[in-house]
Every structure is written in structure tokens, then in C-alpha cells.
N, C-alpha and C positions, 0 to 999 in steps of 0.2 A: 709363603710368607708366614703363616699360620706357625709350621710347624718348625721355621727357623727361630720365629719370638717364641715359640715355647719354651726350645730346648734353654734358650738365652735364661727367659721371668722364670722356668720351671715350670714343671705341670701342675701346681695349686694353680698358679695365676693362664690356664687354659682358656679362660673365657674372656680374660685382659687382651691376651693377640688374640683371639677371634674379634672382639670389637675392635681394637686400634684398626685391624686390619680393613675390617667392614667402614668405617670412618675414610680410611687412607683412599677405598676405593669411589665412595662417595666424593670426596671432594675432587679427585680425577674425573668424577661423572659433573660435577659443577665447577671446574675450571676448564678443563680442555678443551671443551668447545668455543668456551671465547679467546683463549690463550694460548693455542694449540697442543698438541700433542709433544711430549718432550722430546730430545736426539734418547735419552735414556729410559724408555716408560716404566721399566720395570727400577733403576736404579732410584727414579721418582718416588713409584708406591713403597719400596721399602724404606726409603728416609725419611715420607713422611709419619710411616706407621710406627718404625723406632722412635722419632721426636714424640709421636703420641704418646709411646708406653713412655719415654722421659719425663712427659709432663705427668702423665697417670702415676710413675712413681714418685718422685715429688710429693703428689698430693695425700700418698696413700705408706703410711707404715710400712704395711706389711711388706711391700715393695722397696723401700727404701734404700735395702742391701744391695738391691740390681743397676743402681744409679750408675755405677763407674764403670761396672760391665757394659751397661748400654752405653756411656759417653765413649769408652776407647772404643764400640767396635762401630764408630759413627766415622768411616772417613775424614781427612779433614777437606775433602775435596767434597763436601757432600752428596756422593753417592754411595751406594752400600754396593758391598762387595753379593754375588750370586750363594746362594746358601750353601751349605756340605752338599755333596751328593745324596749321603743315608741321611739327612735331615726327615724325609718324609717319613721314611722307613721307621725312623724313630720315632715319629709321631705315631705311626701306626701300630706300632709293637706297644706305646704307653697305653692306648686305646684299645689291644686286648691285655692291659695289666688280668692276673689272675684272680684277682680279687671282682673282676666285674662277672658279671654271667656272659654265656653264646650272645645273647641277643644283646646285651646291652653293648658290647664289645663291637658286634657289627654293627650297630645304628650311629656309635661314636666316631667311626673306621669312617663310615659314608659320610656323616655331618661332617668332621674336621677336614682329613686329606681329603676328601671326595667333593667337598662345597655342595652337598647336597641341599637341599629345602625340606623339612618335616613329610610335607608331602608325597614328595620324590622317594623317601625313606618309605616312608608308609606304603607307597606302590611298590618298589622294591621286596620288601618283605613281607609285602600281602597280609600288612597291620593297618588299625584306625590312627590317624594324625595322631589323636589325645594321646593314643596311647605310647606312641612314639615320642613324642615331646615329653613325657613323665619320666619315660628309661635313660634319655638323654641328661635330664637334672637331677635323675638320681646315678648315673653314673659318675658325671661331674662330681658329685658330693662324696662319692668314692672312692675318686683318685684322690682327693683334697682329705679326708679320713685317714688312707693309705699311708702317706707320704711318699704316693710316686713320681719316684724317676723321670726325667726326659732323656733317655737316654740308653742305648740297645742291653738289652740284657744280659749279664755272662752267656758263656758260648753255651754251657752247660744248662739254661734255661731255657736257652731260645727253641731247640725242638718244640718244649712242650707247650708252646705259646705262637706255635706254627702255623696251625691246623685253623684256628679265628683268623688269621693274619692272611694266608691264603684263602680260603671264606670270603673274605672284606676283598680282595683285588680281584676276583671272578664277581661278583656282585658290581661292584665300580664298573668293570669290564660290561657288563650285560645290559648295567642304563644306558652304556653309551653306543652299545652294540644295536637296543631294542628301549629307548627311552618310554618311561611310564606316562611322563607329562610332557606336555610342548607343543612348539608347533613344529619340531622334526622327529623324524623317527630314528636317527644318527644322531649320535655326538661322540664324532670321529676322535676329538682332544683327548675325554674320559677313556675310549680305546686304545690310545697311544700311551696315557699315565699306567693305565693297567699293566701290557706290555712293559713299560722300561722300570715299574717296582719288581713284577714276576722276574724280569730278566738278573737285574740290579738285586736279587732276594740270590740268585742261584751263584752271585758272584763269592758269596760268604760262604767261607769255608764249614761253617756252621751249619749254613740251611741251604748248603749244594747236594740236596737231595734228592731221588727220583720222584717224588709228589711235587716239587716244585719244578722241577722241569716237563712234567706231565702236565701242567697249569700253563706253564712259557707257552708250548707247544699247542695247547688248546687253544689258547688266545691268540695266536699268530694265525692259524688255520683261520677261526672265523673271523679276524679281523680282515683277512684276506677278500671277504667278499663284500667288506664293504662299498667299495665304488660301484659296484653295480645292484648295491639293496635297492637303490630309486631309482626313478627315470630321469630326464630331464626337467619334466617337471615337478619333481621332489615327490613323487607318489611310488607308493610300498610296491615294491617287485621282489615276488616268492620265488624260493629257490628252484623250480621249474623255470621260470619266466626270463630269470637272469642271463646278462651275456657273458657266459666265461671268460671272452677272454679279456675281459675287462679287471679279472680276480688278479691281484697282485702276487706275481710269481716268486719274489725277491721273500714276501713274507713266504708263501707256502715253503719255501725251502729252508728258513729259518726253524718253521716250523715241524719239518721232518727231522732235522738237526737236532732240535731240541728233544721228539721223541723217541729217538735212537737215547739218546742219555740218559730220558726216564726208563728203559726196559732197564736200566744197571739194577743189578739185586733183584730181590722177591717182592717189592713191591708192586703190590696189585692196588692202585685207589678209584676212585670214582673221574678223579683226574683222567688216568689213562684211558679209561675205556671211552668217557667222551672226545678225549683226545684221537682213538683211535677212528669213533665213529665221525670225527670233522676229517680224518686224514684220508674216511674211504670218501666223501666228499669231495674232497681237494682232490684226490687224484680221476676221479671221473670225467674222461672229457665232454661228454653231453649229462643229462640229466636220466635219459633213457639208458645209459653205460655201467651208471650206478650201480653195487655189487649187493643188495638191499637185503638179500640173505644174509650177509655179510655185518654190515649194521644192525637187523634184527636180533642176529645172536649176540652182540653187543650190549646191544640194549637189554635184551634176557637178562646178561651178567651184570649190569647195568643196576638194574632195579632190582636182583637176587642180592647184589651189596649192600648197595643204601636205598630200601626203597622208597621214596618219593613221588606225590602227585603228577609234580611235573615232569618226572622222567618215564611216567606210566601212559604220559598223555603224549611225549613225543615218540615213544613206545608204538605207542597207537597207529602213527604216520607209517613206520617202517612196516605193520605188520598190514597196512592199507594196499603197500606195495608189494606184499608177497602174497598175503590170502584175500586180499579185495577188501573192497569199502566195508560190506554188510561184517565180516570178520573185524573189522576195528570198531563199530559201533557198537559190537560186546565187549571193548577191552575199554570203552569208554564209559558205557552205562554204569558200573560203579562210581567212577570219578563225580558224576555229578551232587554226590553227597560227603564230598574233601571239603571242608573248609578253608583249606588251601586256594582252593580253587573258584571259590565261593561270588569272586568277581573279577575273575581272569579270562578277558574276550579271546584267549585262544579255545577255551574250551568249547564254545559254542561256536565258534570260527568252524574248529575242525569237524565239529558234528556236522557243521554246515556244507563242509566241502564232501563228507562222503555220502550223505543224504543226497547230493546233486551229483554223484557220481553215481549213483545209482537210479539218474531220475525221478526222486523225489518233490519237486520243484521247490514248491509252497511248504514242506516243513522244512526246508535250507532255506528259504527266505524269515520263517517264521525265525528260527536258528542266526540266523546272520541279526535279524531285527534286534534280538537278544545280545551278539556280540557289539554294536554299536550303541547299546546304552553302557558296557561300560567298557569300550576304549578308550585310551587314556590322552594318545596325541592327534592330531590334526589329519596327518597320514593316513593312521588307522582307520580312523573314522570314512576317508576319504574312498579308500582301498574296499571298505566293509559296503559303503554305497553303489561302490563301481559296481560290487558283485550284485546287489537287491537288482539295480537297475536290468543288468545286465540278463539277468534270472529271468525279468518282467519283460526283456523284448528276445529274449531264445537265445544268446549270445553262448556260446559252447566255455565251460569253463576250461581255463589255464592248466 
């Protein structure tokens, strides 16, 4: 909705469809319940947020030009027609305009297409709220500076404006993969939007690239083991724990599909190599089968590319599985002086798990204790306790 009034008011008036729209959904949360739910819900929210921006330009000069635009594309049957398909797409290409910086580009990506919350953002990119809400208003003030566009960029731009734009749909994909806040640790929807931008990004002849099909194909892979990340009763199950055959086959295959097409040419990205290490993954039938040398050397090339905290830290897992716990607790002890890192419960998770793979008890409890002041969702927290308890009555880990 957001990014269909855009394209419509333009991207000066960006904060116009985010409020109409936020308004549109509000009165749906203070009608439906007494008046039910429509035959059309979505036909609903978009007419009423178009009649909004109607009356908002009415009220407002600057707006005044978009009055007839918005009155002819009002049905007269009053329902609104389903937006472009690349409508988001375009939203998201406005939001790494060139003129913004990396960061500000992805915090705009997650706020708008993604309906993030500041906070969500800020866990996300392992930022303070403040300081994500300041990038956000000064971004806005630099599309509105710019004079940009709602609308895809010549073919001839779009490469260089890729690389943010892919960025922004692995990030969307990850909250919804490994949610920061909430009370789940899924949110299967954000995985699925991920998915049909990356896919819908490789349909343009423009940006039918092998980095972009190395992204499809990542995402397909992990989104695959979604149904079996929980139990029944919505608590966190690690990739040992899980029942394969619960991993959705239909995506793994899409997903190899997709990697065959990123090998085209010489590109080598960070894409692919995580792509490859989800594909040694997916094809393992048990957990024990896993080719972990295999991954390792991945992960080597991995972090010799782009190197990164967090790919030093899942780095760490792989080499847990070839040279043992006490060998990954050296590839960790650095890590604890990443600011990256600085209040991310996997790091102390993981110390936690190899300290207790080596019999450790009380510093993996001490470690976990640490991990659960700052988990983010309900799950996490839930999962982090299982294991304290579990430490306290001799229970074998997972």
C-alpha cells in the first residue's frame, strides 16, 4: 500500500502514504470488530487510504497536483484495483536512491517495504533506536532535497544501485527467518516477501544477475527449514534437533535451480558462498551426514571475502564440527571485542554450547546467563532457559 501511494503522491510526499496508510489500518482495527471483516479486506484498506491521501491533498498545496491522479484511479465501484507487481520493487530502489548513504538506504528498505518498527531496525543492524530514527529523518529529507523519483531507475543505473537493494531483501529475509523482537521467533510472511522481491528482482533483464540469483537461492534454502525451526509448542529447535523431513522439498529444489544460475560467469559474491554453505545443508539427510569440511572451507572463503563478525562467529560452529569445541573457543575469543557483536545472544549462546561440550558446566551456565539478558524474543529466551535448567539437573545437550 505504502509503495503503490508513493509511486501515485511521488517520493517528496513518502511520509503522506506511510501515514494515510497507518490511519487506513487503524480504522480497520476500530471497525471490523463491530462490523465485520469485508468480502474485500485488502480492496477496503486501499480505498480507504486513497480517500485519505484525497482529503490530505485537498488540504495541502503541495499535494494538490495529485487530486485527479488520485480521483481517476479510485474505481467507481469503490474498490482499488491490486498494485503493479514492481510497485515494491520501486519503492525499494527509491530507498537506496544514491544520494542516501549504505546505512541510511537499509534502515529506509526495512522501515517502508519491510513495515519494520525503529526498534526492529535497530536489532536488525545491531544499532541504538535514537540512532536509527535520526538516519530515517534524515534520509526522508534527502529524497525530498533530491527530487527523487518513485520509479525504477534506467537499466543503466540499476546495477549500481543493486548491491543496497539486495542488502535490504537478505536483511527483511533474516527478521523473518530469526526475528529480533516478539513473541515468535518466525515470521514466515517477511520470508515469503523476501523470496518473491529476490525472485521478481531476477525477472529484469537488467538485474538477471548471478549475485541476484545467489540471494534467490540462499533464501529458498533457509526458508526451507522453516516449518520445523519450532516445536509444537512454538519453542526454538536448532539445526541438530530438527526433523528433516519436515524441510520443504519443493523450496530446496527451487533453490538449487536458482544456484545453478548464479555459477553463470566469474562471479564469486558472499551470496554464493553462503548460498553454497545452506545447499551443503539442504542436501544432508541427517545432521551427522553433513559434509562440515565441506562448509568449513566455505566459510574460510567466506570471511577471506567480506570479512564480518557474524560470519567469524558462524565460522566458529563449522570449525566446532571438524576440530572440536576447545578449537572454536579460539576462533571466538577475539569476537568478544566486535562491537558488532556487543549484544548479540548468539555469541554467548555459542561459547555456551562449546564450554558444555566440553564439560564445562557452570561457565556454559554462567555464558547462557549472559545470552538471556540480551535475547530479543520470547522463544529465545525460552530455549536459553531450557538449556540453564537443563545444565542444573545433568540433562545431555542437543
Amino acid at each position: 500500500m505504502v509503495a503503490t501511494l508513493t509511486r501515485t503522491l511521488g517520493a517528496a510526499h513518502l511520509e503522506v502514504a506511510e501515514e494515510v496508510v497507518q490511519d487506513a489500518l487503524l480504522r480497520a482495527l476500530q471497525l471490523w470488530p463491530h462490523e465485520g471483516v469485508p468480502a474485500n479486506p485488502e480492496g477496503w484498506l486501499y480505498r480507504v487510504a486513497r480517500n485519505l491521501a484525497l482529503d490530505r491533498a485537498r488540504r495541502t498545496a503541495t499535494l494538490a497536483g495529485k487530486l485527479d491522479l488520485l480521483a481517476t484511479e479510485i474505481p467507481g465501484v469503490g474498490m482499488l484495483a491490486e498494485p503493479a507487481l514492481d510497485d515494491e520493487l520501486v519503492l525499494i530502489f527509491l530507498c537506496c536512491h544514491p544520494e542516501l548513504t549504505p546505512d541510511s538506504q537499509i534502515a529506509l528498505v526495512l522501515k517502508t517495504a519491510g513495515g519494520f518498527s525503529v526498534d526492529e531496525i535497530a536489532a536488525a543492524l545491531l544499532a541504538r533506536p535514537s540512532a536509527i530514527a535520526q538516519r530515517l529523518v534524515r534520509a526522508k529529507e534527502t529524497l525530498r532535497a533530491a527530487s527523487a523519483e518513485a520509479e525504477l531507475p534506467p537499466d543503466h543505473e540499476l546495477p549500481a544501485r543493486l548491491d543496497a537493494v539486495l542488502r535490504a531483501i537478505y536483511l527483511l529475509f533474516n527478521e523473518g527467518y530469526s526475528a529480533h523482537v516478539g513473541e515468535t521467533v518466525v515470521r514466515a510472511e517477511l520470508c515469503r516477501e523476501a523470496i518473491r522481491l529476490a525472485e521478481l528482482l531476477a525477472t529484469y533483464q537488467a538485474t538477471d544477475r548471478p549475485d541476484v540469483h545467489a540471494l534467490a537461492s540462499l533464501l529458498c534454502f533457509q526458508a526451507s527449514r522453516l516449518p520445523a525451526r519450532a516445536d509444537d509448542a512454538g519453542a526454538l529447535l536448532l539445526l541438530p534437533a530438527q526433523d528433516r523431513t519436515k524441510w520443504d522439498r519443493a523450496l530446496i529444489a527451487r533453490g538449487f535451480r536458482a544456484l545453478e544460475r548464479a555459477s553463470a560467469g566469474e562471479t564469486l559474491t558472499t551470496y554464493h558462498l553462503e548460498a553454497g554453505i545452506a545447499a551443503a545443508h539442504a542436501a544432508a539427510v541427517t545432521f551427522a551426514a553433513t559434509d562440515w569440511r565441506g562448509i568449513l572451507d566455505l566459510y574460510d572463503r567466506l570471511v577471506a571475502l567480506h570479512p564480518s563478525p557474524v560470519a567469524a562467529l558462524n565460522r566458529a560452529v563449522a570449525v566446532a564440527e571438524v576440530h572440536g569445541p576447545a578449537a572454536a573457543l579460539e576462533v571466538l575469543a577475539p569476537l568478544a571485542d566486535a562491537p558488532q557483536l556487543m549484544n548479540y545472544y548468539l555469541l554467548p549462546a555459542t561459547r555456551a554450547a562449546m564450554l558444555e561440550r566440553l564439560g564445562r558446566r557452570a561457565a556454559a551456565a554462567g555464558e547462557y546467563a549472559r545470552a538471556l539478558d540480551q535475547a530479543g524474543t520470547a522463544q529465545e529466551r525460552r530455549w536459553i532457559e531450557q538449556r540453564i535448567e537443563q545444565l542444573r539437573s545433568g540433562v545431555p545437550r542437543i
